[in-house]
Backbone bond lengths (Angstrom), bond angles and torsions (degrees), N, CA, C in turn:
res aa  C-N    CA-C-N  psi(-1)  N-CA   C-N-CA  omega(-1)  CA-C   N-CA-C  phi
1 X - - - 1.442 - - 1.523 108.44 -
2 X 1.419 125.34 115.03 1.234 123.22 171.90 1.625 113.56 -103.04
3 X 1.584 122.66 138.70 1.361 145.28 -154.84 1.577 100.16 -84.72
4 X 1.461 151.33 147.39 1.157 146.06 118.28 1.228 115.96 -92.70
5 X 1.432 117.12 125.55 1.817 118.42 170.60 1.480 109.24 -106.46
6 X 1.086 112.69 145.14 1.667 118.83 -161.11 2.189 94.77 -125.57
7 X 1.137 109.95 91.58 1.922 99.09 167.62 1.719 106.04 -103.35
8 X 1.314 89.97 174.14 1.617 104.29 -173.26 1.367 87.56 -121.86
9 X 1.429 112.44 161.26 1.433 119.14 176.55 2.033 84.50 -148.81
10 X 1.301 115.75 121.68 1.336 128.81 -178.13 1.986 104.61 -112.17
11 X 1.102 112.94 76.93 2.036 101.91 168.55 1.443 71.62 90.93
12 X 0.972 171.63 -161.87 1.621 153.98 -36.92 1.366 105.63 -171.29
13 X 1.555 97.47 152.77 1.714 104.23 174.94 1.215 131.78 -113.16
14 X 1.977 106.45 8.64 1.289 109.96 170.83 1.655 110.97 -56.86
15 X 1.384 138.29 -54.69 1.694 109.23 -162.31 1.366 88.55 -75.07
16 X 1.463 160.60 8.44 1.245 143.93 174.28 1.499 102.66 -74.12
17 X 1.567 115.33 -65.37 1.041 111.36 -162.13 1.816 105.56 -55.65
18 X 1.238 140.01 -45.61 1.047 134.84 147.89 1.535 127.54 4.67
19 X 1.326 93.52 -63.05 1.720 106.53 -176.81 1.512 117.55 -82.36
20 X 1.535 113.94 -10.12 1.254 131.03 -170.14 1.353 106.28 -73.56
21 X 1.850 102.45 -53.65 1.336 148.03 -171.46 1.686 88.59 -57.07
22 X 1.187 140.24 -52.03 1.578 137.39 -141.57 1.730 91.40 -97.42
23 X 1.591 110.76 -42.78 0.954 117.61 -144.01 1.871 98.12 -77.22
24 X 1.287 112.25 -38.13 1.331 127.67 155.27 1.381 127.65 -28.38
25 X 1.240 95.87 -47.78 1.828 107.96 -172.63 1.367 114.81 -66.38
26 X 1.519 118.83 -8.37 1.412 129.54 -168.60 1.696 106.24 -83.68
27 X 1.291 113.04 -4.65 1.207 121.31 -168.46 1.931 122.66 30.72
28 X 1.858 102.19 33.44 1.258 92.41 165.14 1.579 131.30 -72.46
29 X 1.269 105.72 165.63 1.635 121.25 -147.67 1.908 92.91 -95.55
30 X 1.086 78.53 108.81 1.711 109.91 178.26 1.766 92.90 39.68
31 X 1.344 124.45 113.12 1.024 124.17 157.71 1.351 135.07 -115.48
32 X 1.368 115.40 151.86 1.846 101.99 173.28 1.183 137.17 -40.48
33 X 1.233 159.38 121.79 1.828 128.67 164.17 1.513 115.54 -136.98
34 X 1.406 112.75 87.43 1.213 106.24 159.81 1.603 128.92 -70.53
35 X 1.730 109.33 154.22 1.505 99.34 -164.66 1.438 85.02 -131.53
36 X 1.534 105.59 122.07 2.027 109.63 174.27 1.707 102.93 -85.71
37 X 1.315 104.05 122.13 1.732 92.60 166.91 1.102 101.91 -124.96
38 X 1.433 129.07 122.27 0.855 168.88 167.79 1.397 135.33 -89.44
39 X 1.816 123.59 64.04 1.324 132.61 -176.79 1.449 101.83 83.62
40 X 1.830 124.64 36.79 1.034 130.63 172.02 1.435 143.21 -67.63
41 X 1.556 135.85 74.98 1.166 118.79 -169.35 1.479 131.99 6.79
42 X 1.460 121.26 131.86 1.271 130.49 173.47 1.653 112.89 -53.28
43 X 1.622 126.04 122.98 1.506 117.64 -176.39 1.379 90.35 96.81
44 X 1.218 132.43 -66.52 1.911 132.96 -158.79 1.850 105.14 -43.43
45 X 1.534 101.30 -33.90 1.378 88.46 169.20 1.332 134.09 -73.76
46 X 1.356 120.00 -59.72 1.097 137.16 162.96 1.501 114.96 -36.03
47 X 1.118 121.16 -35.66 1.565 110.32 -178.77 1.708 99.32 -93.18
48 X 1.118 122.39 -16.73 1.611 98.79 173.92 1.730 104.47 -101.78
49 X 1.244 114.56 -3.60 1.806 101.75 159.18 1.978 125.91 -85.23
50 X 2.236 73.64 4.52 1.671 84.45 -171.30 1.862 97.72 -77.83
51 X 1.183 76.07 -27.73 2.129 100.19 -156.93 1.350 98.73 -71.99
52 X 1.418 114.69 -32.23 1.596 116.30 179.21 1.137 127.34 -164.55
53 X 1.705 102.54 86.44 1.405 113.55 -144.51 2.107 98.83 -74.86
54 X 1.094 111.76 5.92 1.812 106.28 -176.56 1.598 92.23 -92.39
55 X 1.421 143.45 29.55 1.165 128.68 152.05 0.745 114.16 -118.38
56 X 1.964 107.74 156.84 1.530 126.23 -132.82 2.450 93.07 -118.80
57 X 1.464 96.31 73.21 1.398 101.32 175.01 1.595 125.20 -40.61
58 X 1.347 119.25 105.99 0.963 131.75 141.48 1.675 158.71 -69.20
59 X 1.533 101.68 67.22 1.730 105.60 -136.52 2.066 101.82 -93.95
60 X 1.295 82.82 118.59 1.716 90.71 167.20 1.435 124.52 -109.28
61 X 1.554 110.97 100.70 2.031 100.43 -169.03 1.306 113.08 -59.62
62 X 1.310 143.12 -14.18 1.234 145.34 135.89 1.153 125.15 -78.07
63 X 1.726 111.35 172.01 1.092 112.99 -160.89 1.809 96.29 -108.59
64 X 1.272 90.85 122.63 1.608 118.21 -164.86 1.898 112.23 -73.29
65 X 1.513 93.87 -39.53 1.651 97.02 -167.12 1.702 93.42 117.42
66 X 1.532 82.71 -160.49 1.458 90.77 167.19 1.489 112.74 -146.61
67 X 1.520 134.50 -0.01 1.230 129.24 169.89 1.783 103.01 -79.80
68 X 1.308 129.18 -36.71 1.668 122.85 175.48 1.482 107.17 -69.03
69 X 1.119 130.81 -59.57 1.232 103.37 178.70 1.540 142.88 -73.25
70 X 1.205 93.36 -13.07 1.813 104.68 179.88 1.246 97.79 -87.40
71 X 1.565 134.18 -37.02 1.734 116.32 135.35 1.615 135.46 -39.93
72 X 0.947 118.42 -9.53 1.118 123.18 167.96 1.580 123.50 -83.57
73 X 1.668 94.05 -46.37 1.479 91.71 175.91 1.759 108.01 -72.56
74 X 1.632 117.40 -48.33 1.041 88.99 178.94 1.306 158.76 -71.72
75 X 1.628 113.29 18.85 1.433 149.90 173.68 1.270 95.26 -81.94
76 X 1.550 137.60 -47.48 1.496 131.51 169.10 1.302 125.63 -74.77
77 X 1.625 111.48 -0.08 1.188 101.05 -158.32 1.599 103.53 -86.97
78 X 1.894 123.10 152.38 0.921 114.94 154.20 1.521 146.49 -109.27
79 X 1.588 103.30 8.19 1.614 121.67 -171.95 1.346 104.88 -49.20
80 X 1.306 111.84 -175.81 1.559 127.00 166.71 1.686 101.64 -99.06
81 X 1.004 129.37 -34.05 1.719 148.69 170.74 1.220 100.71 -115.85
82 X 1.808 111.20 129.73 1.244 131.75 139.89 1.224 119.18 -109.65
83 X 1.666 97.98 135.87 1.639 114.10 -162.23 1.536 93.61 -126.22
């Protein structure tokens, strides 16, 4: 069974990287991770695709919501579970 995790990042990626950080520690076996950014500081991306380059960026220069883009990822997604 392979996992897809879907986060939003809205104006900043400090509580993201947070959740990235926790979500990591689970040491599951190769998992999905899309990342929605959404009106993300300039640099905020780049340094958290620095931090963890196996996520699959989803960048909106506006602010999208959150039912279009978390549709978006899950049209890409390929897990057996999306979380």
């Amino acid at each position: 069974m392979t996992l897809t995790a879907v986060y939003l990042a809205l104006r900043t990626t400090e509580n993201l990287r947070r959740a990235l950080s926790c979500f990591y520690k689970n040491n599951l076996k190769n998992p999905e991770v899309f990342v929605i950014f959404n009106e993300c500081p300039p640099g905020g991306i780049e340094k958290l695709c620095g931090l963890y380059p196996d996520i699959k960026p989803l960048i909106f220069e506006k602010n999208m919501g959150f039912s279009y883009p978390v549709n978006r990822a899950f049209e890409k997604a390929t897990g057996d579970v999306i979380f």
